[in-house]
Structure formats: C-alpha cells, structure tokens
C-alpha positions as CSV (number, residue, x, y, z in Angstrom):
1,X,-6.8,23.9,29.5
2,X,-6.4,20.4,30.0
3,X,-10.0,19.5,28.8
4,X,-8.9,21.3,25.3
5,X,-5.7,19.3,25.4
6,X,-7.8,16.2,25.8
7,X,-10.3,16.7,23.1
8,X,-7.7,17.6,20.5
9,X,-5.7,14.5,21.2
10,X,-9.4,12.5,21.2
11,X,-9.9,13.8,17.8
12,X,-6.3,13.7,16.4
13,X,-6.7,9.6,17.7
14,X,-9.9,9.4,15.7
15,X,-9.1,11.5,12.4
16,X,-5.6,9.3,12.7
17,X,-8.0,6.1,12.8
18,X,-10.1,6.8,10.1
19,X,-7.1,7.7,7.7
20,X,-5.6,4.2,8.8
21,X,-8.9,2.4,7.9
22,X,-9.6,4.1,4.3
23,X,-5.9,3.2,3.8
24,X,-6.2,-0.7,4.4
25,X,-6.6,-3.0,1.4
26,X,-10.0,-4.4,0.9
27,X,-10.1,-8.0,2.7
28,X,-10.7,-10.8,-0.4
29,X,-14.3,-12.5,0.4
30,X,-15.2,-16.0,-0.1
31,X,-13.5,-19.2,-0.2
32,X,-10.1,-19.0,-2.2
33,X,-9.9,-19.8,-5.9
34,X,-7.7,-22.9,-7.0
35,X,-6.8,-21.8,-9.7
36,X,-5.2,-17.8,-10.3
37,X,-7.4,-15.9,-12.2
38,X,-3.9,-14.0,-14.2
39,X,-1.7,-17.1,-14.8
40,X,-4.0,-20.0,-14.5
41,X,-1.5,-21.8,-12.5
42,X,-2.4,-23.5,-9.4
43,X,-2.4,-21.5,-6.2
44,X,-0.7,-23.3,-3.3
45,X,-2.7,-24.6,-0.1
46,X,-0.7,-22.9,1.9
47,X,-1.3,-19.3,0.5
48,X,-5.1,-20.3,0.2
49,X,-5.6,-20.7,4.2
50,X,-3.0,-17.9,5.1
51,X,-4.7,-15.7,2.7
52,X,-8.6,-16.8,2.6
53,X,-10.5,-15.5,-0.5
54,X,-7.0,-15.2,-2.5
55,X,-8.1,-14.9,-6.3
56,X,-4.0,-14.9,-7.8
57,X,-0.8,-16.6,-6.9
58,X,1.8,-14.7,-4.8
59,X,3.6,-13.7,-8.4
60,X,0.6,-12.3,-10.0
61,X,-0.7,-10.9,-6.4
62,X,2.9,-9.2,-6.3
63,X,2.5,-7.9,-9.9
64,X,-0.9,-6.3,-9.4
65,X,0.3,-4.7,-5.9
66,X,2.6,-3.1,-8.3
67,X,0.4,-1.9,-10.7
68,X,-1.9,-0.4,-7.8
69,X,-4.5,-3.0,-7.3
70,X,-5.7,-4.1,-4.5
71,X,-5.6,-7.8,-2.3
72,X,-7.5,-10.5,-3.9
C-alpha cells in the first residue's frame, strides 16, 4: 500500500510541477531596451538590471499585465 501511496504523491509532485511551469511568465531575453517600446519614455537603470531584457517601463509593464500580456 505504501508503494501506491508513494507513486501517487510522486506523480501529484510532478503534474503539480508542470502546471507551475506552463503558468510562469516567459523570462524577457537580451539586454534591456532604453527606451519603452509603449511610451517612449526612458526606462530607469534600476528597473533595467532588476529586470534584464525589460522592453516597457513599470507603468506600461503594469498596463500590459492588465490587459493579459506577458513580462517583457
């Protein structure tokens, strides 16, 4: 019995996993942009190396969030 028990928490763990991962945004790739790509205003340093590969400024990055897009 305790094999079964361990094999259905073994896959519950990995089903749980994988649900997890398809859930995560898509990480941003490549350097940050200087410039956001909505607003054209300048995107701070400080967002750039927290965030590498940013593409838009917290306010537009906030407003497509909203509207269902993903990171970048």
């Amino acid at each position: 019995m305790t094999d079964t028990v361990d094999r259905a928490t073994d896959y519950q763990d990995e089903w749980l996993a994988s649900r997890l991962a398809a859930a995560r945004p898509a990480a941003p790739v490549g350097p940050s942009l200087t410039i956001c790509i909505d607003c054209d205003d300048d995107i701070p340093e400080a967002r750039r190396a927290a965030v590498p590969g940013c593409t838009r400024c917290m306010p537009c990055e906030s407003d497509h969030r909203k509207r269902g897009g993903r990171n970048g």
